[in-house]
C-alpha distance (Angstrom), angle and dihedral (degrees) to the residues before:
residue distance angle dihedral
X1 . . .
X2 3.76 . .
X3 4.02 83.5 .
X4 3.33 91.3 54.1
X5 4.20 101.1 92.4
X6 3.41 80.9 64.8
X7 3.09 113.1 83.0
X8 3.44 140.1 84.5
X9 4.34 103.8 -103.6
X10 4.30 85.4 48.0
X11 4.08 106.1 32.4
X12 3.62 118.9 105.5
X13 3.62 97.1 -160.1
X14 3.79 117.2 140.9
X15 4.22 119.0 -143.7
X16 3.80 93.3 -144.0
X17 4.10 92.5 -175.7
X18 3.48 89.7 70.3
X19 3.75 100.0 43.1
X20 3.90 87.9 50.8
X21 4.04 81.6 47.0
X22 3.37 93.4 57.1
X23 3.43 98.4 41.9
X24 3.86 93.9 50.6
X25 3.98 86.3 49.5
X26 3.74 91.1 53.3
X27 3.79 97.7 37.6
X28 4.27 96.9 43.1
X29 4.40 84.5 48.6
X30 4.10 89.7 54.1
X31 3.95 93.0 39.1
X32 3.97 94.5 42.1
X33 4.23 82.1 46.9
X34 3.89 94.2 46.5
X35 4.05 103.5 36.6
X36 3.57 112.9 23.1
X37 3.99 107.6 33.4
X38 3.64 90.5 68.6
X39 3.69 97.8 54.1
X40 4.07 99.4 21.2
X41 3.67 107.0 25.4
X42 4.11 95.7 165.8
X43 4.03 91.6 48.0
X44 4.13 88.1 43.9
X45 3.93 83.4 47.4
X46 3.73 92.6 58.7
X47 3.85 98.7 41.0
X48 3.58 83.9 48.1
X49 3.93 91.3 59.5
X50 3.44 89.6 51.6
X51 3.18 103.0 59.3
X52 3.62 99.2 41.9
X53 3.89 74.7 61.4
X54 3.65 96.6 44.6
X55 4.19 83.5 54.2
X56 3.51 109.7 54.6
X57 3.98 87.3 38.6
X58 4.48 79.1 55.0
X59 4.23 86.3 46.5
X60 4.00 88.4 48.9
X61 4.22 90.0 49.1
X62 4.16 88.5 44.7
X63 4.00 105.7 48.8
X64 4.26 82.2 54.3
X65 4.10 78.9 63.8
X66 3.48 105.6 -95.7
X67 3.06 147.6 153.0
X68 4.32 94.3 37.1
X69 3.76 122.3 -0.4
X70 3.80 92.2 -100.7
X71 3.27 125.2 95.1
X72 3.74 105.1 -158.4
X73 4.00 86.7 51.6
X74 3.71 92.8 52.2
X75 3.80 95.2 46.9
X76 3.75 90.6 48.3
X77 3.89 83.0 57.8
X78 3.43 102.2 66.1
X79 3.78 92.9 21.8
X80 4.04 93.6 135.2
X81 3.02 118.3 81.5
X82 3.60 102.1 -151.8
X83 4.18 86.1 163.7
X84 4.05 81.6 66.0
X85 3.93 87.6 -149.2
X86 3.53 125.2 76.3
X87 4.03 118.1 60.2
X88 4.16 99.7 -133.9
X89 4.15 91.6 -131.5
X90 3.51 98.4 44.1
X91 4.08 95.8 51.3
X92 3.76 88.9 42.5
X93 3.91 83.3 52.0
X94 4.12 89.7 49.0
X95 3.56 92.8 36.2
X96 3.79 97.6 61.8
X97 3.13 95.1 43.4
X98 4.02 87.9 60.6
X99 3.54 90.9 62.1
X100 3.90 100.7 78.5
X101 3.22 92.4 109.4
X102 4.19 99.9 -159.4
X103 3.90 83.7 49.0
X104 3.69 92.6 48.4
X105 4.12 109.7 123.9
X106 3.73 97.4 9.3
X107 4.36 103.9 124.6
X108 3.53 86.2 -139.3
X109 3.75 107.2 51.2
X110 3.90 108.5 18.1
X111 4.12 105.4 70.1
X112 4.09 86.9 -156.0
X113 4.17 99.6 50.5
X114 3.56 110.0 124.8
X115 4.24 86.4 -160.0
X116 3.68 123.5 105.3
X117 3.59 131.1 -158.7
X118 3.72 116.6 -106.3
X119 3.51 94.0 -119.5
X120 3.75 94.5 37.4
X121 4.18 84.0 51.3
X122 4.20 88.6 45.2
X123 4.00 93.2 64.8
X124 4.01 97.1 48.2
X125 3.71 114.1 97.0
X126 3.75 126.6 -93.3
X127 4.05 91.8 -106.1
X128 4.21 90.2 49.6
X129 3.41 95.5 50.2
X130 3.67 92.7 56.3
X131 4.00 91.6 35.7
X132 4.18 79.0 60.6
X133 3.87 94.3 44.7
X134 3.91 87.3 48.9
X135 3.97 86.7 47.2
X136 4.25 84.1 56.7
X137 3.70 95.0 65.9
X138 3.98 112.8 72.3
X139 3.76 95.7 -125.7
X140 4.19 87.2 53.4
X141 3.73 82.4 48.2
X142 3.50 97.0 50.1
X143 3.95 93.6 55.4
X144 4.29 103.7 25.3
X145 3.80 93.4 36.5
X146 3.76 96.3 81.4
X147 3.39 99.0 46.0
X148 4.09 97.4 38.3
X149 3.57 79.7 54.4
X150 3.23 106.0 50.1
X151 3.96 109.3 31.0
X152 3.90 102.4 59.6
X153 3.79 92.3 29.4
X154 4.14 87.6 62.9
X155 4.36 93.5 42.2
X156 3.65 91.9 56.3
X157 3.83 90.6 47.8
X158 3.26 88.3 50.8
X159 3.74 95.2 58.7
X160 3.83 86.7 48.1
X161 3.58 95.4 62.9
X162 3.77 92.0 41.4
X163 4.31 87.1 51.5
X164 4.30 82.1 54.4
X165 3.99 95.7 -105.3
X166 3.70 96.5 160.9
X167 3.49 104.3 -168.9
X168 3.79 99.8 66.2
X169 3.72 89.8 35.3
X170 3.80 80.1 65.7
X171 3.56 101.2 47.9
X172 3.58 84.8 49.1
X173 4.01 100.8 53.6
X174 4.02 79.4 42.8
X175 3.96 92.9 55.2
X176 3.94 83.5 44.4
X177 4.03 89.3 65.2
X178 3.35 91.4 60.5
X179 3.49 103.5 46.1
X180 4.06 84.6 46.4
X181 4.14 78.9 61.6
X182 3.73 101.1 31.9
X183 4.00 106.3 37.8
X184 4.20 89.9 58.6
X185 3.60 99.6 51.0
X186 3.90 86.1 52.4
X187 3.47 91.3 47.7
X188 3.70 105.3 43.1
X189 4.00 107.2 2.8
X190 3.93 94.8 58.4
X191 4.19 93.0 27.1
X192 4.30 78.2 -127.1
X193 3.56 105.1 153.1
X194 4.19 104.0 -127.9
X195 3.82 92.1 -130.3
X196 4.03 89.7 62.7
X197 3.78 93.4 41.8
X198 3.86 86.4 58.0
X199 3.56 100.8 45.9
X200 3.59 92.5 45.6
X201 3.62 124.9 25.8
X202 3.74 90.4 21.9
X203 3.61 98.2 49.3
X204 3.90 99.8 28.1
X205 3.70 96.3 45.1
X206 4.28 89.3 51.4
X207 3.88 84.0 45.4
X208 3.66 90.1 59.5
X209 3.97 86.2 54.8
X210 3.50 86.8 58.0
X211 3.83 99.8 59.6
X212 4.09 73.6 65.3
X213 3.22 102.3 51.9
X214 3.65 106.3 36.6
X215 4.05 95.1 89.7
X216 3.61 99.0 22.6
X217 3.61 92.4 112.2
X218 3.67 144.0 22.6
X219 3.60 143.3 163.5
X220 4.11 117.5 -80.0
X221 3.56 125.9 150.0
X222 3.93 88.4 -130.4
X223 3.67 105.9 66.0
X224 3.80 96.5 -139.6
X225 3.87 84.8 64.0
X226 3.63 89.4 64.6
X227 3.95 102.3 67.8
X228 4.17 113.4 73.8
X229 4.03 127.3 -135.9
X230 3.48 122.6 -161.3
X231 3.44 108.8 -172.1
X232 3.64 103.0 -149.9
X233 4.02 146.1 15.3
X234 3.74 137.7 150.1
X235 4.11 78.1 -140.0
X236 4.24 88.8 68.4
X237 4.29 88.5 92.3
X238 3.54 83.1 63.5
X239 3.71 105.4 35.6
X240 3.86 91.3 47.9
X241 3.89 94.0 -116.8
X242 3.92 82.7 -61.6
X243 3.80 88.4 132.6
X244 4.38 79.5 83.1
X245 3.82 80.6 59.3
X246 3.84 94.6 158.1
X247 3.84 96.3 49.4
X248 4.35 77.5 51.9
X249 3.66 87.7 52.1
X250 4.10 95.2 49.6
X251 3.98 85.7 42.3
X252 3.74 119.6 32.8
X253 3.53 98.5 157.3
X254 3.71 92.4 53.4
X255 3.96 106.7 105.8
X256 3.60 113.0 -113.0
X257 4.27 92.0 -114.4
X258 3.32 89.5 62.9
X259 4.16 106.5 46.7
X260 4.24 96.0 85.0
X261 4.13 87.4 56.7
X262 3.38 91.4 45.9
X263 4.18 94.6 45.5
X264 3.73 82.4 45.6
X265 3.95 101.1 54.4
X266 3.68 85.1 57.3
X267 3.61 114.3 14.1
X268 4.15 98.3 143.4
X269 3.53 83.3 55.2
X270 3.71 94.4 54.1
X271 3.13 92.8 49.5
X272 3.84 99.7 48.7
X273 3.84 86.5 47.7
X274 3.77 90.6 58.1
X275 3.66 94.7 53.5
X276 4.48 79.8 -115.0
X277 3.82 89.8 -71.9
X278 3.91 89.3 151.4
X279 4.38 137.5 103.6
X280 3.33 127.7 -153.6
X281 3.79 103.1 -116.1
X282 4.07 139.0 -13.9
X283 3.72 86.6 -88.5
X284 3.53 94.6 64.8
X285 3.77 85.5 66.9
X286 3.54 102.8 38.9
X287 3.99 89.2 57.6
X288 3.76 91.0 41.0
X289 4.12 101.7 35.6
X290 4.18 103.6 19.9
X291 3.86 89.7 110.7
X292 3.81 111.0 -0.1
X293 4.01 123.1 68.2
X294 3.49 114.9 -100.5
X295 4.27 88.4 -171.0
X296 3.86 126.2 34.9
X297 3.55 113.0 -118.9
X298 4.68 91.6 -120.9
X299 3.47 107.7 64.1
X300 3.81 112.5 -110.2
X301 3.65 97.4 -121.2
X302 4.19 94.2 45.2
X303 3.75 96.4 50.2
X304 3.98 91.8 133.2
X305 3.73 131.7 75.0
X306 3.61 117.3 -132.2
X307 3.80 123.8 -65.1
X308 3.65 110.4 -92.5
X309 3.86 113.4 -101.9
X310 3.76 96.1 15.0
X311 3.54 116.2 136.3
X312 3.98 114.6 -98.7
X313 3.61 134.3 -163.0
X314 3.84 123.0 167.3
X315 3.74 121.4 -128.4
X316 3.55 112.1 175.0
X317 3.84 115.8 -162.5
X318 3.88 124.2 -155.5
X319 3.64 113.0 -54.1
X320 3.98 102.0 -99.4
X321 3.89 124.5 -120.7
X322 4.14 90.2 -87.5
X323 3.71 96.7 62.6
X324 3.92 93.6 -99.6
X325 4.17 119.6 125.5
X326 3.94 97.9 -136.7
X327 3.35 110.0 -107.4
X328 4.02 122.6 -90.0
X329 3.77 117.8 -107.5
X330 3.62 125.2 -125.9
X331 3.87 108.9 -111.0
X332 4.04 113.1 -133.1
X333 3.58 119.9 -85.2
X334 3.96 115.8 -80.6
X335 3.98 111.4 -98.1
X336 3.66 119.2 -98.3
């Protein structure tokens, strides 16, 4: 009992690095907007992109319950969206759901798997299956990913809200309050046209996310072979140490200023934990990945199309963060 204020649901304990962080992130994007567009527009450009970056990496650390151990305050904290995209509730929702860790790649069950099923894959068009095997090489990612992400993602909650699901009509009307803030001081308090800010900061900054993401996860039998580390990268500040993705994945409540001590303290272990799935820097990929898959597009262990004559009724989950509805799943066989 006397233990008991210690732990995570009942401690009061504030992480201050990340509400400084935040507040840096927030403060540098109006300041850069403000005082150096006017005279420098490509530099404020390229500051803008990173912290559009810098933000949705700060959104990722605060839906695992950080900064403060409430999770109105912590919302309210990264409540602007100043990466215009992503509705806070509804990537929380997705995001969460990620973290099943002996679900993680599977099109069906994990909402940020970049797999498809074979059959799923066989009924695409021509030009979509090779706008998907583009998407599997890092420099396809780096350009396609945003909008892949983004585009199918935002239809399919669209047809939620029109079906009456009120919670992501919610986080929707929430995300809309902070555009109502965020989209006018673009547009009139920096003078920064909105088509620019989209095309560059937007896009850009989520493109920088994706040089994370790319090689988080892969297929492995073992789930603890399916979660990436890269050991090293001057791009960690703005990642939030998420390049040690799998040490993230065994500890999700550990704030993100303390993951590269912790990978340190026991980095053979690490290592042998995630069956050595793991590079030494971003570079490694770029040289190895830039233009050649690193994934196939079918998921290795749903290369088949369903049994002929089995019984089949679609269910069609949320559409997942890269603009793909997750796959339907074959019902069980009618009863003799």
């Amino acid at each position: 009992m006397a233990n008991r204020g210690n732990k995570r649901g009942t401690t009061t304990r504030v992480e201050w690095p990340t509400v400084f962080l935040i507040a840096a992130c927030y403060g540098a994007w109006l300041l850069v907007g403000l005082l150096v567009w006017p005279s420098y527009p490509v530099a404020a450009l390229v500051l803008m992109v990173l912290t559009v970056a810098l933000q949705s990496s700060l959104v990722h650390e605060v839906l695992h319950g950080h900064p403060t151990r409430n999770a109105r305050i912590n919302e309210a904290l990264v409540s602007l969206p100043i990466g215009l995209l992503w509705p806070y509730r509804r990537f929380k929702t997705i995001h969460l759901r990620h973290h099943a860790d002996e679900k993680l790649t599977d099109p069906f069950d994990d909402p940020e798997s970049y797999y498809r099923s074979l059959w799923q894959h066989d009924d695409l068009p021509e030009a979509m299956k090779l706008v998907l095997r583009i998407n599997n090489t890092m420099a396809g990612r780096f350009v396609l990913g945003p909008l892949l992400s983004c585009i199918g993602f935002v239809i399919d909650d669209a047809k939620a809200i029109a079906g009456g699901d009120k919670a992501v009509r919610t986080a929707w009307l929430l995300h809309a309050a902070g555009l109502v803030i965020v989209l006018p001081v673009i547009q009139f308090g920096f003078g920064l046209p909105l088509w620019l800010y989209v095309l560059v900061p937007v896009w850009l900054g989520h493109s920088l996310i994706s040089i994370r993401t790319f090689a988080e996860h892969q297929w492995s039998e073992h789930p603890e072979g399916r979660t990436v580390i890269v050991e090293r990268s001057p791009l960690s500040i703005l990642f939030l140490n998420n390049n040690l993705h799998f040490v993230h994945h065994k500890s999700p409540t550990v704030a993100w200023y303390k993951l590269p001590e912790l990978f340190r303290a026991r980095r053979e272990e690490w290592l042998r934990m995630n069956k050595g799935y793991a590079y030494p820097n971003y570079l490694a990929l770029v040289k190895a990945y830039a233009f050649r898959a690193k994934e196939p597009v079918c998921h290795p262990a749903l290369r088949r199309a369903p049994e002929p004559g089995r019984a089949f009724v679609p269910r069609v989950r949320a559409r997942n963060v890269n603009g793909l509805g997750t796959a339907p799943v074959p019902a069980e066989p009618p009863k003799e």
